[in-house]
C-alpha positions in Angstrom: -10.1 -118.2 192.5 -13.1 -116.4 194.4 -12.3 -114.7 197.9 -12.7 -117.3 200.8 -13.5 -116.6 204.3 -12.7 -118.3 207.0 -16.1 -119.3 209.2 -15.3 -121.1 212.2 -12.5 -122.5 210.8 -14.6 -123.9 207.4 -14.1 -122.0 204.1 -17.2 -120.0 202.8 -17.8 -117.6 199.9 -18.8 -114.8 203.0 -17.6 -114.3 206.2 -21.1 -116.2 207.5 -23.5 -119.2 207.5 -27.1 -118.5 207.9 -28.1 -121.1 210.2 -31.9 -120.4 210.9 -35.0 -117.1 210.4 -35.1 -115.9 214.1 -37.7 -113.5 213.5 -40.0 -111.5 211.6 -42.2 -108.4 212.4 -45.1 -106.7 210.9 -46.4 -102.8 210.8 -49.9 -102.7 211.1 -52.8 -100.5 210.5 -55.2 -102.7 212.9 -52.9 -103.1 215.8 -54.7 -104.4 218.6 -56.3 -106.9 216.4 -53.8 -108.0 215.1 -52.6 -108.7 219.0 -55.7 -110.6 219.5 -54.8 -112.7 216.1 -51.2 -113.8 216.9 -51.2 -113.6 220.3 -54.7 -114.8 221.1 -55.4 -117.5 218.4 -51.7 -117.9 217.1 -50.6 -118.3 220.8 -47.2 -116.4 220.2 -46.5 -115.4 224.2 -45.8 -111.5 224.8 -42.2 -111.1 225.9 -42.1 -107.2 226.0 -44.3 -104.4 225.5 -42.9 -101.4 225.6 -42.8 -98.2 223.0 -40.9 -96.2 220.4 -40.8 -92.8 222.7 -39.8 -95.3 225.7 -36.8 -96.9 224.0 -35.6 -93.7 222.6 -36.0 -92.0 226.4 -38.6 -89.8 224.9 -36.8 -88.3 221.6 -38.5 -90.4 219.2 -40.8 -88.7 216.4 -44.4 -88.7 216.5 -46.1 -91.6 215.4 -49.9 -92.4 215.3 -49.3 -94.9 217.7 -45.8 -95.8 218.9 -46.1 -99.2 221.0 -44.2 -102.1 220.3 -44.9 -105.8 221.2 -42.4 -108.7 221.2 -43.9 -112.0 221.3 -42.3 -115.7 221.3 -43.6 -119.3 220.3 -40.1 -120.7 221.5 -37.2 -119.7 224.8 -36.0 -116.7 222.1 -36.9 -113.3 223.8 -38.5 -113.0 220.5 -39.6 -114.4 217.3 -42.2 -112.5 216.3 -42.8 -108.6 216.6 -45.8 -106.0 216.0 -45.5 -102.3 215.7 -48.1 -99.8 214.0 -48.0 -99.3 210.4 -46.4 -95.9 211.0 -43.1 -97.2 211.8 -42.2 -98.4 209.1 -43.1 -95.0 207.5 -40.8 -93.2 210.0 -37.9 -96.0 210.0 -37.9 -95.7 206.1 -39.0 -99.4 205.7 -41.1 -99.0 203.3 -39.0 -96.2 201.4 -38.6 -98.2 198.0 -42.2 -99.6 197.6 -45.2 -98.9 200.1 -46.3 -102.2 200.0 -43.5 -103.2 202.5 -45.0 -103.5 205.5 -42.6 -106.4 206.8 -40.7 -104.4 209.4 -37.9 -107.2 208.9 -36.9 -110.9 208.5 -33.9 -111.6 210.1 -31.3 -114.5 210.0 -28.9 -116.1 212.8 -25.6 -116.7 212.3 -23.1 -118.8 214.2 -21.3 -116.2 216.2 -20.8 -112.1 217.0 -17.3 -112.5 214.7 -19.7 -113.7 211.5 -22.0 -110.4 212.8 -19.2 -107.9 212.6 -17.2 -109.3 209.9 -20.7 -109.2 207.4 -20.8 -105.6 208.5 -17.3 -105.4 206.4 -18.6 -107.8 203.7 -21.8 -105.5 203.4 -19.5 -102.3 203.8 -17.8 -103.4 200.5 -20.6 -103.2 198.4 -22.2 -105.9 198.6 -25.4 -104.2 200.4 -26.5 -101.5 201.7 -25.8 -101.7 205.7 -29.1 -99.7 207.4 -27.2 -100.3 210.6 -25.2 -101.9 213.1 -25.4 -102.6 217.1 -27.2 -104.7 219.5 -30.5 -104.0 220.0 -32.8 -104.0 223.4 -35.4 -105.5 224.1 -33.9 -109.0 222.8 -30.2 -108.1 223.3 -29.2 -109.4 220.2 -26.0 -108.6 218.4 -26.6 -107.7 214.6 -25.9 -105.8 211.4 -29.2 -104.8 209.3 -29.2 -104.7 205.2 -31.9 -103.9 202.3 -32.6 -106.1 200.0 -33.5 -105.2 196.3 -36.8 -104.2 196.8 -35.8 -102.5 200.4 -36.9 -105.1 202.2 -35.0 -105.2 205.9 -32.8 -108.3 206.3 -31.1 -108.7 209.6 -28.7 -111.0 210.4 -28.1 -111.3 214.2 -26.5 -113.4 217.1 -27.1 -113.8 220.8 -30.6 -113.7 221.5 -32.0 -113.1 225.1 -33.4 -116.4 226.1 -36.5 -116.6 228.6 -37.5 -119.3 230.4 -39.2 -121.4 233.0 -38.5 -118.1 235.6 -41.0 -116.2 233.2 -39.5 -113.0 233.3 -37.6 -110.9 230.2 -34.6 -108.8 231.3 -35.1 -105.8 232.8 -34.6 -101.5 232.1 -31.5 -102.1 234.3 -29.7 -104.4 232.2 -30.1 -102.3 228.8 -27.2 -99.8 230.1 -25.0 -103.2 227.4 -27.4 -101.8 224.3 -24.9 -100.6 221.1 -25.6 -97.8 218.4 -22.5 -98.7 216.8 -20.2 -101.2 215.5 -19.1 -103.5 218.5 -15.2 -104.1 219.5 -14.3 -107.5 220.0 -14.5 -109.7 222.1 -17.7 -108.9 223.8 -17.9 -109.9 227.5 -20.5 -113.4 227.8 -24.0 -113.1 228.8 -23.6 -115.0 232.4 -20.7 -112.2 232.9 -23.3 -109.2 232.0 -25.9 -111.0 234.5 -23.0 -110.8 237.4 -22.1 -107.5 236.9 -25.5 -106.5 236.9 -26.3 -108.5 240.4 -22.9 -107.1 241.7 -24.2 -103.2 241.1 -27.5 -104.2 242.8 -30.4 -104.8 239.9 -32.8 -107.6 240.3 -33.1 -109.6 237.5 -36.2 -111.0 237.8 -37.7 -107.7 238.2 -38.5 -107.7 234.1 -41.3 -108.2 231.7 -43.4 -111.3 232.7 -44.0 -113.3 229.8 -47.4 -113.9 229.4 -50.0 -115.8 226.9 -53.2 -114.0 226.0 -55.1 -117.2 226.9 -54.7 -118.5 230.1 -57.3 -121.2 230.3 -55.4 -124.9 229.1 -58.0 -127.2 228.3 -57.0 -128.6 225.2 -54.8 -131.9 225.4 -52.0 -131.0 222.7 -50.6 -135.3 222.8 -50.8 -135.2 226.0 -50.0 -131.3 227.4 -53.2 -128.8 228.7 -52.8 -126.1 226.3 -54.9 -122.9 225.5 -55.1 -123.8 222.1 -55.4 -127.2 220.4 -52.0 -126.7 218.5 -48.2 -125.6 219.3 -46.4 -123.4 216.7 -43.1 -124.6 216.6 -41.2 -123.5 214.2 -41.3 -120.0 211.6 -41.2 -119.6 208.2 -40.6 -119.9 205.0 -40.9 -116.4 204.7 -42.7 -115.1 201.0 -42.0 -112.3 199.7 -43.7 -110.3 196.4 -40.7 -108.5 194.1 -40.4 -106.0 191.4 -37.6 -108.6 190.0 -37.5 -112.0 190.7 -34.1 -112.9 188.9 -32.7 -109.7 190.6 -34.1 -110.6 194.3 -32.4 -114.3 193.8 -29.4 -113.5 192.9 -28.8 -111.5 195.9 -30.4 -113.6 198.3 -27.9 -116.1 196.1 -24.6 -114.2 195.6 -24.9 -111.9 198.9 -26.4 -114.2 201.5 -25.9 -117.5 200.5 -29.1 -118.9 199.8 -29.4 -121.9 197.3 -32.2 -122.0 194.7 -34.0 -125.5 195.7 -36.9 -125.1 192.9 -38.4 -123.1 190.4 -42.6 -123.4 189.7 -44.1 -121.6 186.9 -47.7 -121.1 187.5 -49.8 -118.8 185.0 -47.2 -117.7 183.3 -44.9 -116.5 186.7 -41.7 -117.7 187.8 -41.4 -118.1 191.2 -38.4 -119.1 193.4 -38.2 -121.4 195.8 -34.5 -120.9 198.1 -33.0 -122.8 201.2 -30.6 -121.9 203.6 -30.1 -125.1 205.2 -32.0 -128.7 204.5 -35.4 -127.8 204.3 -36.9 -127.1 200.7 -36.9 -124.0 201.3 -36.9 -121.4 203.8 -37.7 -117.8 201.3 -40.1 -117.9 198.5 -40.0 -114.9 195.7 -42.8 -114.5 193.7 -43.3 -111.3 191.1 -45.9 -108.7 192.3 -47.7 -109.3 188.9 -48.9 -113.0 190.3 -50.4 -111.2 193.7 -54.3 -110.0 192.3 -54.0 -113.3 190.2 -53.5 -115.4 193.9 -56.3 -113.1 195.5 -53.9 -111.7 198.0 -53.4 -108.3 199.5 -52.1 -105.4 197.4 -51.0 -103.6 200.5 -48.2 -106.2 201.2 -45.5 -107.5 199.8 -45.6 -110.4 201.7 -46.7 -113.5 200.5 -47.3 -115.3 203.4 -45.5 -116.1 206.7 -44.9 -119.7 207.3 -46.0 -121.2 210.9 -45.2 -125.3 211.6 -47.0 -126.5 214.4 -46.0 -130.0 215.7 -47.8 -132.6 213.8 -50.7 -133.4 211.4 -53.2 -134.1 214.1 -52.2 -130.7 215.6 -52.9 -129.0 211.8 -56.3 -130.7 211.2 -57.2 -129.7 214.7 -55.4 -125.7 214.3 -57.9 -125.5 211.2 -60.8 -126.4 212.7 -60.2 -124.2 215.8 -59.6 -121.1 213.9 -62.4 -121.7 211.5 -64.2 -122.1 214.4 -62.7 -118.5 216.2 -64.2 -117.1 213.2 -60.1 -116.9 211.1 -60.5 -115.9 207.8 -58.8 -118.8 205.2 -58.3 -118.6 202.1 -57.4 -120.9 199.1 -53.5 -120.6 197.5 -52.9 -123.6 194.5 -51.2 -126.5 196.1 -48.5 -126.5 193.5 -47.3 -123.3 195.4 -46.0 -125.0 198.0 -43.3 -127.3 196.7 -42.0 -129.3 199.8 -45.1 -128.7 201.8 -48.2 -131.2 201.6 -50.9 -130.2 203.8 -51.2 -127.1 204.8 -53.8 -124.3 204.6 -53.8 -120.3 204.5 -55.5 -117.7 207.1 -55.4 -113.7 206.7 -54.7 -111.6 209.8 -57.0 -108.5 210.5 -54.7 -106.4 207.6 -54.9 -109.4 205.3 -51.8 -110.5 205.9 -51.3 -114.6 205.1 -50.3 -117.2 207.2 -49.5 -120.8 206.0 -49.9 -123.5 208.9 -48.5 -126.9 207.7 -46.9 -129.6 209.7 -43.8 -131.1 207.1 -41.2 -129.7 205.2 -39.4 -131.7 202.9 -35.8 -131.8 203.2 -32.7 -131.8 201.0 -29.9 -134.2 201.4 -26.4 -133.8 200.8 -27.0 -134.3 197.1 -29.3 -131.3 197.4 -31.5 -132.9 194.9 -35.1 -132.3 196.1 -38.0 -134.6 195.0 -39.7 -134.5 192.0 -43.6 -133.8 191.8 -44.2 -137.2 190.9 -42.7 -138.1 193.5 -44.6 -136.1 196.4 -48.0 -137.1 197.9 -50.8 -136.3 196.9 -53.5 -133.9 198.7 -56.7 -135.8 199.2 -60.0 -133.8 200.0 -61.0 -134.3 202.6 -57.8 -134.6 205.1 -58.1 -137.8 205.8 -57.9 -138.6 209.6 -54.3 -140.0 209.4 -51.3 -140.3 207.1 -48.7 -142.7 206.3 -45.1 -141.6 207.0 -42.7 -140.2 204.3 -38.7 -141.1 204.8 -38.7 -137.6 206.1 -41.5 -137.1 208.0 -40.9 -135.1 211.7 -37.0 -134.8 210.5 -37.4 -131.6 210.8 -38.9 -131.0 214.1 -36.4 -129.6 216.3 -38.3 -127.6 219.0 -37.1 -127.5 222.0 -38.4 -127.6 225.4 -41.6 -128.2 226.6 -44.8 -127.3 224.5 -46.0 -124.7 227.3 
């Protein structure tokens, strides 16, 4: 019988249950363009800015340009970061293929035990740990890994959470950042915000979170907004590999994805993976379908998805950025198993975004449908769909939209 562990008191094949991506991050060449692209017409809020040199209290390398911007479509410190090209050059990210210029993608888990006790699971072999801690800004507890193709994969717990306030937490409060392995228990957030009040730091005195736009005039179903959409939700994440069968089995065996669907398309076998209900929530596709699909040989990202909160809100996204001069592209429809409408834009480094709306989910048969069984794409969009037996299922933001 296979090893067990015990997960909240539920028996897994690894000590922890991905539950959702919390974040990405890109390194990128164009940096304050690509600011004005995910901040400005994206509409992902800055958190933090700070830099490398900052963080490290002055001992960090020299980089061409060392700042660092955390930004946020949701109440998570961050979902989204952006650092200059270099870093991942410095930090070794792109070590095993210079094409990587994903800085990470990273996973939460359930709780700070599944963190620590996948460091042991990772320290066994099963990956390669890069390393362990909590990390500030964000203050989130977590153990990093490479994938095959040396991809960073986080898996994390505990993110900082910002709110109506409007303020990150401060300098003060990092004095709780680890380099190391944490001892457990850990003491709760509420307790780390009294002791800091008790010892006299004001913890409102942080970053204020800001968006890049600031003039709402767009009625988003019935909020002003800057923009005439609301991202609310990240991913799938897509990633280009050397070896597809290698990359699933470890996104399989080691952290516990399931393989929802497999597409062929000229001749390439690409594979689509879940980690909860959704069709999927990681695409792999083999580096020799990326000139075929006209993308970016400097990445090996396919795209990053981006759900905003409903059709209307997609038809009018596309028209907006078309109209901010966005650059979209075509991908083949039959790429995106589980998504119907949706359409592609390239960030200043020709990076790929996919905007949809839906994602099809899996039931407890975990039998998704079958092509014939999907709707079709009509050109053009028409004005308004019908709904499918899943349709806004899987809208789960929280809050309000701004």
């Amino acid at each position: 019988m296979s090893k067990t562990y015990d997960v909240g008191g539920v028996q897994y094949p690894r000590p922890f249950r991905i539950r959702r991506l919390g974040h990405f991050g890109f390194n990128l060449n164009r940096l304050d363009e690509g600011l004005a692209f995910y901040g400005g017409l994206l509409g992902f809020q800055l958190t933090d800015e700070t830099s490398l040199g900052k963080l490290m209290s002055g001992t960090a390398p020299a980089m061409e340009d060392d700042r660092l911007f955390f930004m946020t479509h949701n109440t998570d410190h961050h979902s989204f970061l952006l650092a200059h090209r270099s870093l991942g050059a410095m930090f070794g990210d792109d070590a095993g293929s210079k094409d990587i210029t994903l800085s990470q993608i990273t996973w939460q888990v359930g709780s700070l035990e599944e963190v620590v006790k996948a460091a042991g699971y990772f320290g066994e072999g099963a990956a390669e740990i890069r390393r362990i801690g909590r990390d500030m800004p964000g203050s989130n507890w977590h153990v990093y890994v490479r994938d095959p193709d040396g991809h960073t994969v986080e898996l994390y717990y505990g993110m900082e959470q910002v709110g109506l306030l409007g303020n990150s937490k401060p300098l003060a409060m990092y004095d709780r950042r680890f380099m190391e392995q944490p001892p457990l228990p850990q003491i709760s957030d509420l307790t780390e915000r009294a002791q800091a009040l008790a010892r006299g730091v004001d913890t409102h005195s942080g970053y204020a979170i800001r968006d890049l736009m600031t003039e709402a005039t767009h009625d988003v179903e019935g909020v002003l907004l800057p923009r005439p959409f609301k991202v609310t939700k990240i991913g799938p994440a897509g990633l280009f590999v050397n070896d597809v069968s290698a990359s699933e089995a470890f996104y399989r065996d080691v952290m516990g994805f399931v393989t929802t669907e497999v597409v062929a398309w000229q001749g390439h076998r690409c594979v689509f993976m879940r980690h909860g209900n959704e069709h999927h929530s990681l695409k792999l596709y083999p580096k020799a379908a990326r000139a075929a699909l006209g993308l970016s040989e400097h990445t090996s990202c396919v795209s990053m998805g981006l759900q905003v909160g409903s059709y209307r809100q997609l038809r009018a996204a596309v028209a907006w950025l078309t109209e901010k001069g966005a650059r979209r592209i075509s991908l083949p429809a039959e790429l995106s198993p589980g998504i119907d409408y949706c359409a592609h834009f390239t960030d200043p480094d020709g990076h790929c975004v996919q905007l949809f709306y839906y994602m099809e989910q899996v039931g407890w048969t975990g039998t998704p449908r079958s092509a014939a069984q999907r709707r079709p794409i009509a050109e053009p969009w028409p004005e308004t769909l019908a709904p499918l037996s899943d349709t806004f299922v899987d809208q789960t933001f929280m809050g309000p939209l701004g």
